[in-house]
Backbone as a printed PyTorch tensor [residue, N CA C, xyz], in Angstrom:
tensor([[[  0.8350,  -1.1690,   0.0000],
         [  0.0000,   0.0000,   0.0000],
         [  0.8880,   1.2430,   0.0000]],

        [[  0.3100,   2.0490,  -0.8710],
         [  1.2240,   3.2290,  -1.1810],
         [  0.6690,   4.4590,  -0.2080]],

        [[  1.9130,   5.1240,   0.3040],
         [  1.2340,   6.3100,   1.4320],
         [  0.9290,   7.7650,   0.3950]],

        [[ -0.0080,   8.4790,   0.7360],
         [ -0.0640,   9.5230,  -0.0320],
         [  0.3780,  10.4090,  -0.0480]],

        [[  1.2320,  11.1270,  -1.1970],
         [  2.0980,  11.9090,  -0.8260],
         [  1.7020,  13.3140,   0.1290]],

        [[  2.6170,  14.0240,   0.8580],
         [  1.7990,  15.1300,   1.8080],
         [  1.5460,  16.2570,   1.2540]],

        [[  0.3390,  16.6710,   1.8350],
         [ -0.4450,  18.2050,   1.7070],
         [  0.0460,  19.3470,   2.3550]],

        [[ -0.0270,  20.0170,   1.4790],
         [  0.4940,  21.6100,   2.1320],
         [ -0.2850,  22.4230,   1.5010]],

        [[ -0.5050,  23.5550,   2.4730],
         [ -1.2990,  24.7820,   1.6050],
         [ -1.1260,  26.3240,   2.1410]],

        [[ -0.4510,  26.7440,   0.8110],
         [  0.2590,  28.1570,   1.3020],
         [ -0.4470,  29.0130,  -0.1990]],

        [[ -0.0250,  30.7000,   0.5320],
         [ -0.7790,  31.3860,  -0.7560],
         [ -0.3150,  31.4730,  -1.8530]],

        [[ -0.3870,  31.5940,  -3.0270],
         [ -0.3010,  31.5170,  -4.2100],
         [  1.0830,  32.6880,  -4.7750]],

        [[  1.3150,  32.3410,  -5.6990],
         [  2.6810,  33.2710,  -5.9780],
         [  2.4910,  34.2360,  -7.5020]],

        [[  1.5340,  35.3510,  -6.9540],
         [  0.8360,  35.5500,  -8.5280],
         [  2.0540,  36.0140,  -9.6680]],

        [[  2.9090,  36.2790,  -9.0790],
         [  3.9830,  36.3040,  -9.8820],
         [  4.2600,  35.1390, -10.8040]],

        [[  3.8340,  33.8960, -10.4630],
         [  4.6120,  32.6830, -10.8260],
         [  3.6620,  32.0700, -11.9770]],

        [[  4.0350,  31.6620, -13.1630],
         [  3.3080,  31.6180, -14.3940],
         [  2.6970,  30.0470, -13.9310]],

        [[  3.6210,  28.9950, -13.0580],
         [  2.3420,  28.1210, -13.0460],
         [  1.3380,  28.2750, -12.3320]],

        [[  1.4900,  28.9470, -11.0160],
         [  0.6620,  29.3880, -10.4320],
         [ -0.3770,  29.9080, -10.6370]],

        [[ -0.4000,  31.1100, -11.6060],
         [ -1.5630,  32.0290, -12.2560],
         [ -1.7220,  30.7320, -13.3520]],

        [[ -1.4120,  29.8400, -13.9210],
         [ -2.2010,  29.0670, -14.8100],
         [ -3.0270,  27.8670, -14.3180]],

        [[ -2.8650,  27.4990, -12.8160],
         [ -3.1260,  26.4280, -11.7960],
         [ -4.7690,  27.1400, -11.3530]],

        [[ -4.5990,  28.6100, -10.9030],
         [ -5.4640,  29.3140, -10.3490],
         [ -6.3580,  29.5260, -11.7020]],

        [[ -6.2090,  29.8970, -13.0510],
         [ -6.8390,  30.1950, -13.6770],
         [ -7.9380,  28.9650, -14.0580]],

        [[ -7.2720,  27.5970, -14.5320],
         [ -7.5880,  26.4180, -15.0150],
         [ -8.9930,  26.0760, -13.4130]],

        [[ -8.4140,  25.8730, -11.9940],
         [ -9.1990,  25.1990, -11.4500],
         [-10.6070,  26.2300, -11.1200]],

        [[-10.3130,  27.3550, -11.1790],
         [-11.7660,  28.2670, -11.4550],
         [-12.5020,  28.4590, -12.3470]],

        [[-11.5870,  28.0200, -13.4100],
         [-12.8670,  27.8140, -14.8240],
         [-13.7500,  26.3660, -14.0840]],

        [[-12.8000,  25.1530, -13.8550],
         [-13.3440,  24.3850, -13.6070],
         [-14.5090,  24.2150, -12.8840]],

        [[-14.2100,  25.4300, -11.9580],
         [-15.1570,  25.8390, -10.5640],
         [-16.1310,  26.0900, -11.3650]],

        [[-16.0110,  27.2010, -12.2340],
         [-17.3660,  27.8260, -12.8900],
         [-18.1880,  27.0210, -13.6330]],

        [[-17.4510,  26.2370, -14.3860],
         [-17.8360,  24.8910, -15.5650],
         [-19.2470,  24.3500, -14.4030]],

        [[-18.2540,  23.8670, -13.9980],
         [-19.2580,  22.6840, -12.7890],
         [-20.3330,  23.4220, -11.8380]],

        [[-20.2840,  24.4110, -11.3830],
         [-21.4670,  25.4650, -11.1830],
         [-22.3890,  25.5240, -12.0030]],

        [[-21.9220,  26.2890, -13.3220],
         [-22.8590,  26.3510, -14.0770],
         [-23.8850,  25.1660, -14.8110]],

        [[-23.1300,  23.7270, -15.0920],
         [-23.6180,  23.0340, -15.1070],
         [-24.4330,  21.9630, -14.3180]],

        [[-23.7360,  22.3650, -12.6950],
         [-25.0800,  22.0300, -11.5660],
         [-26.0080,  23.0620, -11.8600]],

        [[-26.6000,  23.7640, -12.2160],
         [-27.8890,  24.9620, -12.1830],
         [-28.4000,  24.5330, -13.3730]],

        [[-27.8560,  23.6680, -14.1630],
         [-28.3220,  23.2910, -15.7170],
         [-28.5200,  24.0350, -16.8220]],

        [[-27.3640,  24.7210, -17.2670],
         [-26.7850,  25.2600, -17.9760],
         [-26.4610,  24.2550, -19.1810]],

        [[-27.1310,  24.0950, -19.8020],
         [-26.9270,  23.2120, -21.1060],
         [-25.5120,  23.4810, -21.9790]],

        [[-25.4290,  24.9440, -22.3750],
         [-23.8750,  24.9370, -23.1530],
         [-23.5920,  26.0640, -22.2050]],

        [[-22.3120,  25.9500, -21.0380],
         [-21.7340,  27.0760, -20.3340],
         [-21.1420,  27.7890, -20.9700]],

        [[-21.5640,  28.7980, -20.6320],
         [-20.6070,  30.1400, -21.4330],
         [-20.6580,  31.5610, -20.1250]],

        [[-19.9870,  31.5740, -19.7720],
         [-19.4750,  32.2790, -18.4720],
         [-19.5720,  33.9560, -18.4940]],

        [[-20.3450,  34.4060, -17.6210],
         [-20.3320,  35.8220, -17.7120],
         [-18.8650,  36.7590, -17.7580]],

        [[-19.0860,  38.0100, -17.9450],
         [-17.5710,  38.3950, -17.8970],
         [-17.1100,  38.6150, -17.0680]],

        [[-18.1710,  38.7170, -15.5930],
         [-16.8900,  38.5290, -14.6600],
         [-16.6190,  37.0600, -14.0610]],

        [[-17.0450,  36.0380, -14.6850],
         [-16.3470,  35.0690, -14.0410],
         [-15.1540,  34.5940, -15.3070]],

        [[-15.3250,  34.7830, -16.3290],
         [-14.3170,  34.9120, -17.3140],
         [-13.5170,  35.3110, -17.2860]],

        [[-13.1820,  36.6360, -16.8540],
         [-12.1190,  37.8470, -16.5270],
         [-11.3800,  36.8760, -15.5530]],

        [[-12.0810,  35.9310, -14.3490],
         [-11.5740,  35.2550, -13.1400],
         [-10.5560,  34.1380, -13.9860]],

        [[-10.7650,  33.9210, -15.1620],
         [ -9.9540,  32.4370, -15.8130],
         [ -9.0280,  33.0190, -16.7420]],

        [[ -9.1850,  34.4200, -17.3540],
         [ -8.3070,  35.1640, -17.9780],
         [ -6.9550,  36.0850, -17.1490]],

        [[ -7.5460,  36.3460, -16.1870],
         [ -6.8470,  37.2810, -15.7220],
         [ -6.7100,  37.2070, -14.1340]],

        [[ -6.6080,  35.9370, -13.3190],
         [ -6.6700,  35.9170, -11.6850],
         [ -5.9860,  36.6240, -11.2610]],

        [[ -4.9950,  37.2620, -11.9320],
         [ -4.5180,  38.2380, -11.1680],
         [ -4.9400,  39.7330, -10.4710]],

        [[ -5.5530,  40.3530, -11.4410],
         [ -5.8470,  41.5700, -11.4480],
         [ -7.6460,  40.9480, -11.1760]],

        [[ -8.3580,  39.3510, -11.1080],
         [ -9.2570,  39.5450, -10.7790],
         [ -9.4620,  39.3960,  -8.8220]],

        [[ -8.3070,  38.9540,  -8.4460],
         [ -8.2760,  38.4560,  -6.9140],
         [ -7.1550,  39.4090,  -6.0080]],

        [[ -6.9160,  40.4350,  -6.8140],
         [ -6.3120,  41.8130,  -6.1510],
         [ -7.1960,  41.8280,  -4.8130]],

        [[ -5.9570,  42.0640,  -3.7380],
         [ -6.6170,  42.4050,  -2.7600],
         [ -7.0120,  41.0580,  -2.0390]],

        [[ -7.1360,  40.1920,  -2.3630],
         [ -7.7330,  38.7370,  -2.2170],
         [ -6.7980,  37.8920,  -1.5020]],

        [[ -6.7630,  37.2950,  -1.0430],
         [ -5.5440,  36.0950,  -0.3470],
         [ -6.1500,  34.6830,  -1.6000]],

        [[ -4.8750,  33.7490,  -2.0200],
         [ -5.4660,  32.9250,  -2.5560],
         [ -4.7500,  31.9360,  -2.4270]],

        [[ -5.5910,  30.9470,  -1.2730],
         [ -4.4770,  29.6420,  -0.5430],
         [ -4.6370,  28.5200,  -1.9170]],

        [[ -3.3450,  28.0450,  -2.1940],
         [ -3.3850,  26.6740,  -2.6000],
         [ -3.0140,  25.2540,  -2.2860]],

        [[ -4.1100,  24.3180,  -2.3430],
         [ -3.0800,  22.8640,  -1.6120],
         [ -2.5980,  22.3170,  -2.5930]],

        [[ -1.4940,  21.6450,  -2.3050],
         [ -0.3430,  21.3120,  -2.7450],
         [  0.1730,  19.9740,  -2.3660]],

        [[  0.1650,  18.6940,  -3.4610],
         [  0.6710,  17.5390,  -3.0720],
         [  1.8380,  17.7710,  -3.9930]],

        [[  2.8920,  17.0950,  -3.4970],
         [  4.2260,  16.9040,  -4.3480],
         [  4.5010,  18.4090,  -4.9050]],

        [[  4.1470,  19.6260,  -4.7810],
         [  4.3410,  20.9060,  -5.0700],
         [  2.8980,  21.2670,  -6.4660]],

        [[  2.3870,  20.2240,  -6.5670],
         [  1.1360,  20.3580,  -7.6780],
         [ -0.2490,  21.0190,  -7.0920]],

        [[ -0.6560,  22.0120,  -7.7220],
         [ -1.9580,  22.6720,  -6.9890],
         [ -2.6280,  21.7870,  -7.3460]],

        [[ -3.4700,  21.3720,  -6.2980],
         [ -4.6930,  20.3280,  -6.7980],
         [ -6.1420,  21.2850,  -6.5280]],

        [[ -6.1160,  21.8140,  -5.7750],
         [ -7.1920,  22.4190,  -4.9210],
         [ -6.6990,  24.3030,  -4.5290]],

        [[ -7.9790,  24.9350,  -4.1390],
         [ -7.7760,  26.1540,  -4.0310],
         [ -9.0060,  27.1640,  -3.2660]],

        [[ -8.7070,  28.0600,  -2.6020],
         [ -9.7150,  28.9590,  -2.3430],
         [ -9.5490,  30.3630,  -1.9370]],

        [[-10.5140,  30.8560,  -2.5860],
         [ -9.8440,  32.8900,  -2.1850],
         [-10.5040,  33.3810,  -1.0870]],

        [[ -9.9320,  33.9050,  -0.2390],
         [-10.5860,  34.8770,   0.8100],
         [-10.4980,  36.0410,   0.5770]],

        [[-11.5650,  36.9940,   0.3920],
         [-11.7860,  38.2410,   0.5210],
         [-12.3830,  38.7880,   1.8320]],

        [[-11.6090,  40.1270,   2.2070],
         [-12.2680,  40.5440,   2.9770],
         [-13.9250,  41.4910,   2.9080]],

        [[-14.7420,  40.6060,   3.3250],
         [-16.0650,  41.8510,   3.4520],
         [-16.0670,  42.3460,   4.5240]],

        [[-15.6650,  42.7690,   5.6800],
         [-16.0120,  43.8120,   6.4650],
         [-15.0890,  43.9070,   7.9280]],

        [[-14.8160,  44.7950,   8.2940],
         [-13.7520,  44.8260,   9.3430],
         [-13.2500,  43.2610,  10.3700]],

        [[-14.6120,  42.5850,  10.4320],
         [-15.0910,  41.3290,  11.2890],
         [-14.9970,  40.0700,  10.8230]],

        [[-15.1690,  40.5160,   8.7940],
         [-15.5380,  39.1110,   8.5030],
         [-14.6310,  38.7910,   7.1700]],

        [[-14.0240,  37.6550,   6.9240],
         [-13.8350,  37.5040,   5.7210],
         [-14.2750,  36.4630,   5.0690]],

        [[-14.6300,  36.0930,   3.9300],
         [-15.1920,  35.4430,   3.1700],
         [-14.7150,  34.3350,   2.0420]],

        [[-14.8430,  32.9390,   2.4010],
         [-14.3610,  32.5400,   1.2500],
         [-14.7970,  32.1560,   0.2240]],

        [[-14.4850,  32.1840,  -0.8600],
         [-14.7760,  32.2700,  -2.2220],
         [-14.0550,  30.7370,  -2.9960]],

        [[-14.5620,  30.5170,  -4.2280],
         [-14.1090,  29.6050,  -4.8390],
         [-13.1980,  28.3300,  -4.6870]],

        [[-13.6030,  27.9090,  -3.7260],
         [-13.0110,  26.6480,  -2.8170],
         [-13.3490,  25.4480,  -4.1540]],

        [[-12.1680,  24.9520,  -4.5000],
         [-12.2680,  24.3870,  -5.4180],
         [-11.2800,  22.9680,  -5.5320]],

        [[-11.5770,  21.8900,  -5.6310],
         [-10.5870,  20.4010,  -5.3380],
         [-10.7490,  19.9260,  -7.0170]],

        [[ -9.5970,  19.7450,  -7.3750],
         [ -9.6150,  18.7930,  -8.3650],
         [-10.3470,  17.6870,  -8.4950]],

        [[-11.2290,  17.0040,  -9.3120],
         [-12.0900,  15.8290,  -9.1610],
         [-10.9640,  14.8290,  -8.5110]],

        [[ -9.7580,  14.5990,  -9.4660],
         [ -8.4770,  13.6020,  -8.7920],
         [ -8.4650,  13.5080,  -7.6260]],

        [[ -8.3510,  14.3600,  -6.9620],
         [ -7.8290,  14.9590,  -5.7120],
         [ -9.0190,  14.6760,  -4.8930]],

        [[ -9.8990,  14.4870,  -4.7270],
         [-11.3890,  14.8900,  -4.2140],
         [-11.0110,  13.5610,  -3.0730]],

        [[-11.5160,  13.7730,  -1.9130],
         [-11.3930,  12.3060,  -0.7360],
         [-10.5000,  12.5420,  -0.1500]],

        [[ -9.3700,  13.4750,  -0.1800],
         [ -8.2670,  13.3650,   0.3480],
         [ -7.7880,  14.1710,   1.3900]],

        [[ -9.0920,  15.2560,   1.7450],
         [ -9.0110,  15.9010,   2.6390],
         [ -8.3160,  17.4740,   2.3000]],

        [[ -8.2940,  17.6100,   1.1210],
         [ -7.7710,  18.9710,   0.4440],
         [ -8.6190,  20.2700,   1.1090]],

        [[-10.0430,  19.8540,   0.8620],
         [-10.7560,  21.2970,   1.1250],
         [-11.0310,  21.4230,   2.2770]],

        [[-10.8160,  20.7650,   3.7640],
         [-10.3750,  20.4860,   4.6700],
         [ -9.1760,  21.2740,   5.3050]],

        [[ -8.1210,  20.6510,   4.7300],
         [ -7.1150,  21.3380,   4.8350],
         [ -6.9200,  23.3690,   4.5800]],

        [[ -7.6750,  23.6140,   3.8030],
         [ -7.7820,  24.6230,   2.4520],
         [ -8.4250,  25.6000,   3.8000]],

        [[ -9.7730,  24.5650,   4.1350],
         [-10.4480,  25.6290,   5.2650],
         [ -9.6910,  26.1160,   7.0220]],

        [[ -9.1010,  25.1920,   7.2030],
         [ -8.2000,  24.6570,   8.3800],
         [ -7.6610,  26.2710,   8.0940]],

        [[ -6.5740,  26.5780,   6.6110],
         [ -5.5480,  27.0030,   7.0600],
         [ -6.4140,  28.4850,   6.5750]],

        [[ -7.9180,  28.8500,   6.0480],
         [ -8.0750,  30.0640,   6.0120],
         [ -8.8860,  30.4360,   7.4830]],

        [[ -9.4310,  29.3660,   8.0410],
         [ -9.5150,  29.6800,   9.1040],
         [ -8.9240,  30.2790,  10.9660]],

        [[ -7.2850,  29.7040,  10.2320],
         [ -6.3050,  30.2160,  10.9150],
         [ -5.9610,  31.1900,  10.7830]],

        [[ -5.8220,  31.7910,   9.5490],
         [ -5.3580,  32.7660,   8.9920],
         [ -6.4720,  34.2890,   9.7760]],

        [[ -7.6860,  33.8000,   9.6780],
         [ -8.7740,  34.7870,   9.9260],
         [ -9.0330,  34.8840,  11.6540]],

        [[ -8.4470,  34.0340,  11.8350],
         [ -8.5140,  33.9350,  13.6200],
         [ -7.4320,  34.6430,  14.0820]],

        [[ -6.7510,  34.5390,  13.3200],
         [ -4.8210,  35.7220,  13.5550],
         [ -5.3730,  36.7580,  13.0740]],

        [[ -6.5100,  37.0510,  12.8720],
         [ -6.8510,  38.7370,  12.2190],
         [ -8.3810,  38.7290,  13.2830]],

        [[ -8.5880,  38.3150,  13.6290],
         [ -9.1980,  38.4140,  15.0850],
         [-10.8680,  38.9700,  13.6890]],

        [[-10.9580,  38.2380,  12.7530],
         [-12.3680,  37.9180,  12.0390],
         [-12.3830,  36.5390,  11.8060]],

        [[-14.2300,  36.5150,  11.5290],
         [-14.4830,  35.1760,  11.6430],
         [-14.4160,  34.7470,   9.8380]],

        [[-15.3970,  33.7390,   9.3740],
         [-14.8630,  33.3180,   8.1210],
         [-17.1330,  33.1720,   7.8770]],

        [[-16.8020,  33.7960,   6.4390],
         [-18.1800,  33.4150,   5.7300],
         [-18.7220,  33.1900,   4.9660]],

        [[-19.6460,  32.4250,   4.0910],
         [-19.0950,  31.8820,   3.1450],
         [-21.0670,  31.4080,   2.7700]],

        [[-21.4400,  31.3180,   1.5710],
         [-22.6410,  30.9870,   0.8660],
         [-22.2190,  29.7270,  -0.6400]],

        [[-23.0420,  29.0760,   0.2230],
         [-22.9190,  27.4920,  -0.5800],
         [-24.2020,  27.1500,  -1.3690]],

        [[-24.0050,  26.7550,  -2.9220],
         [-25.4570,  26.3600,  -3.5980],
         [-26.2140,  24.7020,  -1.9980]],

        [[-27.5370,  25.3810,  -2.2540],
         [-28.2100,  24.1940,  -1.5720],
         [-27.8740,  22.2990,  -1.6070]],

        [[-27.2690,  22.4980,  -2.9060],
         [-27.3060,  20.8790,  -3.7210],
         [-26.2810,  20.3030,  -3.2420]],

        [[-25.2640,  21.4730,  -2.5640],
         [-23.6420,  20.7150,  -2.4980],
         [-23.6440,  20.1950,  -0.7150]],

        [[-24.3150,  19.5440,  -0.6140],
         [-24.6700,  18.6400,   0.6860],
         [-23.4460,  18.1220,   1.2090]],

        [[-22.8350,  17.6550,   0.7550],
         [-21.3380,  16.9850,   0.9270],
         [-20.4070,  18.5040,   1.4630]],

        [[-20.5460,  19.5390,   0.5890],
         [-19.3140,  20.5150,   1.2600],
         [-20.3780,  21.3950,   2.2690]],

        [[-21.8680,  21.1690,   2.5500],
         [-21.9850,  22.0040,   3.9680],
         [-22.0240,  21.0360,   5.2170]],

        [[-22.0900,  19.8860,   5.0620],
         [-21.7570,  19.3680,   6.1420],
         [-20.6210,  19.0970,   6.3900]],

        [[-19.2770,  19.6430,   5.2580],
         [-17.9130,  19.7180,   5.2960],
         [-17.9390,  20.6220,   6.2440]],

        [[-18.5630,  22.1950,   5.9120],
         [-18.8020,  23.2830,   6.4760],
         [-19.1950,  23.1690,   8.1520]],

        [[-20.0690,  22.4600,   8.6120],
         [-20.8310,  22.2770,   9.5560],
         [-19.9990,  21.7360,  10.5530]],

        [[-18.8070,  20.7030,  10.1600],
         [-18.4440,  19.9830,  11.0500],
         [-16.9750,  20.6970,  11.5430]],

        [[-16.9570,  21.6500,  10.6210],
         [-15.7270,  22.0810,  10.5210],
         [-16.4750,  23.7360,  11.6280]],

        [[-17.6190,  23.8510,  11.6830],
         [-17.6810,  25.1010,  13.3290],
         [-18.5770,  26.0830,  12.5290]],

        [[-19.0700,  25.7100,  11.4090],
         [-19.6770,  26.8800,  10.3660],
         [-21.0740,  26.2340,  11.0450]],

        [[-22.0290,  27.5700,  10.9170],
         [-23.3740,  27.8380,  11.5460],
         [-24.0160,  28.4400,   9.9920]],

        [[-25.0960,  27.8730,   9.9810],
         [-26.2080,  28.7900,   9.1700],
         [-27.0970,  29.7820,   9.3690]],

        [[-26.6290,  31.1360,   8.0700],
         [-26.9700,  32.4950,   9.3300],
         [-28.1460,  32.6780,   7.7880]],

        [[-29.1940,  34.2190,   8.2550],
         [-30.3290,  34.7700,   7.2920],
         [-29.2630,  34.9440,   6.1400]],

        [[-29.5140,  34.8940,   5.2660],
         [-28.6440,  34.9050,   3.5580],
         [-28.5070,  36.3290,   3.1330]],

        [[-27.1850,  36.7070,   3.0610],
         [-26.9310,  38.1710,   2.7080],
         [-26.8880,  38.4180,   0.9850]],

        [[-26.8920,  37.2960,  -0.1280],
         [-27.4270,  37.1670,  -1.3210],
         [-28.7120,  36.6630,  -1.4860]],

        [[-29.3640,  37.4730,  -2.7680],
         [-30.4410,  37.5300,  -2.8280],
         [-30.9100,  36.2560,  -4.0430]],

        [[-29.7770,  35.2710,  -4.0460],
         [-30.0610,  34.4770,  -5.2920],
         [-30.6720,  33.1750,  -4.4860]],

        [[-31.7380,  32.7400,  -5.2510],
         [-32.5150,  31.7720,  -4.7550],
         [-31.8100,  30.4080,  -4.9390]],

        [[-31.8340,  29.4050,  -3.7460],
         [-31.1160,  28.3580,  -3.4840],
         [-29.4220,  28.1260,  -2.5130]],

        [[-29.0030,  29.5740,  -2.1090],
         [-27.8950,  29.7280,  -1.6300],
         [-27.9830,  29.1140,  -0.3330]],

        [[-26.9930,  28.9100,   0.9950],
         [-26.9300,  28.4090,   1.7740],
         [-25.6380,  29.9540,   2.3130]],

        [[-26.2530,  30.1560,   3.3250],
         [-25.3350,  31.4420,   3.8980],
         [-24.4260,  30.9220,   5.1110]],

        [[-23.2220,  30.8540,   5.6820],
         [-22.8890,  29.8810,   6.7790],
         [-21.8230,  30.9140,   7.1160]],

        [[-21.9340,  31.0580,   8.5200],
         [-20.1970,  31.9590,   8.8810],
         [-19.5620,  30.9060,  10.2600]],

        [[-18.6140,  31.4340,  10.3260],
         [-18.0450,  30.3600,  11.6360],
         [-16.7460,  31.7690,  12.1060]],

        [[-17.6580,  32.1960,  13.9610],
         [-17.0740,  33.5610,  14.6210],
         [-15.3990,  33.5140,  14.5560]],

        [[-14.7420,  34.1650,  14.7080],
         [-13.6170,  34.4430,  14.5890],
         [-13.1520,  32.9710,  16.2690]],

        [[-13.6420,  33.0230,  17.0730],
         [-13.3850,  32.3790,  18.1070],
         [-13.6520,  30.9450,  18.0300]],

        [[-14.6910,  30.8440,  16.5800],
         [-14.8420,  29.2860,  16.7700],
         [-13.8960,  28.3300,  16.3190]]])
């Protein structure tokens, strides 16, 4: 039995051309598979989530953007933005299908949740209804379900306090 190689997850190096092509590729993917859970017959991506697969750089300015990392390969990814003195938010939490079981987005949340507890805010975050598997990822991991601060029908709104 083969051991799996180890996980690490540090922020992204937008300088670094695989990097911005790692970040670009697994957010299309993100978007692909979004759009085609909502049933989107032929995806074709608005421009700002396009701009997000063209250009992550100048689209996640300002943004922290952790990646996990087996053998130095991004498999997985997620951006935190800050919304408000208290809270920050994560965004596009995304695992390679490969990769998926292995405890990546786990890890991914672990280390933005550390990150946001050293900044004395909590972490928050709105999940489609369908993805059952990542809110009880969410749930077990200290995230609570709060009134929904988007107005799009089917979202799941969840924050977890800076203390939890």
């Amino acid at each position: 039995m083969t051991t799996p190689a180890p996980l690490h997850v540090d922020p992204w190096n937008p300088s670094d051309a695989a990097d911005r092509a790692a970040v670009a590729a697994m957010v299309g993917h993100y978007h692909q598979q979004t759009e085609s859970e909502k049933g989107a017959s032929a995806v074709e991506l608005s421009d700002r989530y396009r701009a997000e697969t063209e250009d992550p750089v100048t689209a996640f300015a300002g943004s922290t953007v952790l990646l996990a990392r087996s053998l130095d390969r991004p498999l997985g990814m997620l951006v935190l933005s800050s919304t408000s003195p208290d809270w920050v938010e994560v965004k596009r939490l995304w695992v390679e299908p490969e990769a998926r079981g292995r405890g990546l987005a786990k890890h991914l949340l672990l280390e933005a949740a550390s990150r946001a507890t050293a900044a004395g805010e909590g972490l928050r975050l709105s999940v489609w209804e369908w993805r059952t598997t990542a809110i009880a990822l969410y749930e077990r991991l200290g995230f609570t379900h709060v009134p929904s601060w988007d107005s799009r029908a089917g979202l799941v709104c969840l924050e977890r306090p800076a203390d939890g």
